[in-house]
C-alpha positions in Angstrom: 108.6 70.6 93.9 108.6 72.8 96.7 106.9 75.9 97.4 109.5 78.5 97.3 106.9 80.9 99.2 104.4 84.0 98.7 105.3 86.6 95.8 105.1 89.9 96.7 101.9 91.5 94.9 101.2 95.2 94.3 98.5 97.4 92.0 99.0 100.1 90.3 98.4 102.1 86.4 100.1 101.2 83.7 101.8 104.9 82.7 104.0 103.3 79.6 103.9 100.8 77.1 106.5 101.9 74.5 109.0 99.0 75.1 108.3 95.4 74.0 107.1 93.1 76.6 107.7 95.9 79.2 105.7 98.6 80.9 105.8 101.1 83.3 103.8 100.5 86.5 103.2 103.6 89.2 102.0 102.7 92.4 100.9 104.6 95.3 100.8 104.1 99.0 100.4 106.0 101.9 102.7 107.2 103.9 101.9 108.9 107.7 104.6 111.4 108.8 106.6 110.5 111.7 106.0 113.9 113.2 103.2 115.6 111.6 100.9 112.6 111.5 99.6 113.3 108.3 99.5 111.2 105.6 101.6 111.9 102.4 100.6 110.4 99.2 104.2 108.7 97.7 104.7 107.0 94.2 107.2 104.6 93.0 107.7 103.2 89.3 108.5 99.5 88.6 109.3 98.0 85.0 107.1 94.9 84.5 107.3 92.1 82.2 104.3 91.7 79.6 104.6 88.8 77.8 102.1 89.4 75.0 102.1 93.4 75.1 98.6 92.7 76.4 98.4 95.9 78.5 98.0 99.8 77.2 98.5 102.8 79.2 95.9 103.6 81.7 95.4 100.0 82.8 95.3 98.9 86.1 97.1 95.7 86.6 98.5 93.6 89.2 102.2 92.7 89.5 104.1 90.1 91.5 107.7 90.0 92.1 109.7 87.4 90.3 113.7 86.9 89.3 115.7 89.5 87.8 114.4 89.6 84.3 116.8 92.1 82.9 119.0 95.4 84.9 115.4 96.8 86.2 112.9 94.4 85.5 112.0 92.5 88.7 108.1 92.2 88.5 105.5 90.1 86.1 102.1 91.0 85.3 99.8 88.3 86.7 96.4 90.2 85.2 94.8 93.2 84.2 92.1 94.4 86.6 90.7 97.1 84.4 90.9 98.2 81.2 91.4 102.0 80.1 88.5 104.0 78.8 
């Protein structure tokens, strides 16, 4: 079978939970101004799939891109990285 190449991988906090075998993801990146040079802090929200409902809010977990799972679900959960307190 070929390799049908690299998935796209990002980390972020797990912010919801309350759908079945989806949650809420927010990830942050910087972001330097084009004129100021500074560096802006910008967030983004992706649904994830969770098969299992293994993860709560507050855990940090890292996605990867995969095939349209549903109208906004377009990332899986490879693995938690840390559980919440």
């Amino acid at each position: 079978m070929a390799d049908r190449g690299n998935k796209r991988t990002i980390k972020g906090i797990v912010v919801s939970d309350k759908m079945d075998k989806t949650i809420v993801v927010r990830v942050e990146k910087l972001v330097k101004h084009p004129i100021f040079h500074k560096y802006l802090r910008r967030r983004s929200k992706y649904k994830a799939h969770d098969e299992g409902n293994a993860c709560h809010v507050g855990d940090e977990v890292l996605i990867a891109q995969s095939r349209p799972l549903s109208r906004d679900k377009r990332w899986k959960v490879c693995e938690i990285l840390k559980k919440a307190q």
